[in-house]
Each structure stands twice: as structure tokens, then as C-alpha cells.
C-alpha positions as semicolon CSV with decimal commas, in nm:
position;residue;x (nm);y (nm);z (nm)
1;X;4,027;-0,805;-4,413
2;X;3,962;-0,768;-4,764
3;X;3,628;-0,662;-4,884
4;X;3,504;-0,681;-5,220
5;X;3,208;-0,514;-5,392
6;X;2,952;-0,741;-5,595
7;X;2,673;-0,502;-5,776
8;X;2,381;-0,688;-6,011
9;X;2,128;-0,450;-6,176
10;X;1,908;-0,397;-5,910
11;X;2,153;-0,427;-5,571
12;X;2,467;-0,605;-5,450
13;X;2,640;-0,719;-5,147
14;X;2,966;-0,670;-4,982
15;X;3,166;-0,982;-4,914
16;X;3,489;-1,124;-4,708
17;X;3,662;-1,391;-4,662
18;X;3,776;-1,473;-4,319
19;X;3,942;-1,805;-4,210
20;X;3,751;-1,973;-4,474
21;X;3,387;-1,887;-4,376
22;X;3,234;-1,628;-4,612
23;X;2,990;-1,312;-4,453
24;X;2,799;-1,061;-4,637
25;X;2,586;-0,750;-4,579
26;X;2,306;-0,727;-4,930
27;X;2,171;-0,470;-5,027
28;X;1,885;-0,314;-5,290
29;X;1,974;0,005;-5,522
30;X;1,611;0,241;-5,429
31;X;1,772;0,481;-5,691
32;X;2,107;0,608;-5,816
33;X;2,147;0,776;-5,475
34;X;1,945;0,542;-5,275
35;X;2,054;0,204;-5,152
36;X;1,819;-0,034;-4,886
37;X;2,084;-0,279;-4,628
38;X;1,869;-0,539;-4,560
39;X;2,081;-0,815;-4,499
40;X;2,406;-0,929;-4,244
41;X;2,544;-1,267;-4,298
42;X;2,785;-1,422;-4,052
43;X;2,902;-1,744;-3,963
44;X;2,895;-1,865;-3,639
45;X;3,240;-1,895;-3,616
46;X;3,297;-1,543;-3,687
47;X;3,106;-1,398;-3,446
48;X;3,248;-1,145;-3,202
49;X;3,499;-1,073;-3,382
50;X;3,444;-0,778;-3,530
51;X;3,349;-0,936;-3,902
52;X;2,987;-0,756;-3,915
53;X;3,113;-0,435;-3,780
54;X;3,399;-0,432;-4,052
55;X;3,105;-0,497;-4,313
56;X;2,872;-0,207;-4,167
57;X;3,192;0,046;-4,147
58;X;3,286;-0,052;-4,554
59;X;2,897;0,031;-4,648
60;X;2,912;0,371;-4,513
61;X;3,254;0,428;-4,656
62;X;3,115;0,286;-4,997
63;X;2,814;0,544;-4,894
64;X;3,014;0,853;-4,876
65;X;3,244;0,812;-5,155
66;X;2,951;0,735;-5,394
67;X;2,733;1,032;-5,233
68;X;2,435;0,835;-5,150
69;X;2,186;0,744;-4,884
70;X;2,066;0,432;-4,698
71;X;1,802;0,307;-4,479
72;X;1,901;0,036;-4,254
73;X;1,593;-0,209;-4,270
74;X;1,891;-0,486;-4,159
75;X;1,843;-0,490;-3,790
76;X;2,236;-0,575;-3,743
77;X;2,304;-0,267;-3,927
78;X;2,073;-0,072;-3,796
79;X;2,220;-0,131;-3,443
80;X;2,560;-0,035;-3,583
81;X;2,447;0,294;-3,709
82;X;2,255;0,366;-3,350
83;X;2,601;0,308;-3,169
84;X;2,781;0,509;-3,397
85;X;2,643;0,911;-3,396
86;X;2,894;1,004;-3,693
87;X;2,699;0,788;-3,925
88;X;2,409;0,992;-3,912
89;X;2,481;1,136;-4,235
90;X;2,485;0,875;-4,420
91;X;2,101;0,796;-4,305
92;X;1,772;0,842;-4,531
């Protein structure tokens, strides 16, 4: 699955394509080393099949490479990071 990056001024999202349905996870920048996921987007067609968790494992890879924080006010993401201990540094 290919993910791309798409940043405006004050946040962005992260976005695939999967068997023609579109998903994203938004987000808002807080700061330079600050960013707020507030938003998981999948179809139904997608679900359970891993989409959202491939979304939530590219933030926090995006997270560590650009050395900066998040608080998960998205309640799917949020979930992901509670199921995942090795996360935690990531966290705000």
C-alpha cells in the first residue's frame, strides 16, 4: 500500500488508495514538533483489513523520522497506540 503525505500550512493528512476507495488519517501541526491526529477515514469496504492500522503505523513512522510528538484526540488512533506499548514514545 502506498501512502502519500499531503501537508497545508496549518496540518495535513496521510492518504491511500486501496481497490479504488480512498482512506485518510488528518491531522493539525500544534507546533514544529507538535502534531494533533484527529481524524481516521475508511470506507466501509475497507474495513478489517488492516487499511487504518497501515495509516496509524505510517504516522508514527512519519513521527519518528521528523522527531516530533502527537496526541491522539482520533479515537481510532488512539486505540492503536493503546494496543501497541512501543508507541509510547511517540506520545505527548
Amino acid at each position: 500500500m502506498n501512502i502519500a503525505n499531503e501537508e497545508t500550512g496549518s496540518g495535513g493528512r496521510y492518504v491511500a488508495e486501496v481497490d479504488g476507495h480512498y482512506t485518510e488519517m488528518t491531522y493539525s501541526r500544534a507546533s514544529p514538533e507538535l502534531i494533533i491526529i484527529d481524524h481516521t477515514g475508511v470506507p466501509d469496504a475497507l474495513r478489517g483489513k488492516g487499511v487504518g492500522q497501515a495509516l496509524a503505523l505510517h504516522a508514527v513512522e512519519e513521527a519518528r523520522k521528523g522527531g516530533w510528538k502527537v496526541i491522539p484526540l482520533c479515537p481510532f488512533f488512539k486505540a492503536q497506540v493503546e494496543r501497541h506499548p512501543d508507541w509510547q514514545d511517540i506520545l505527548r
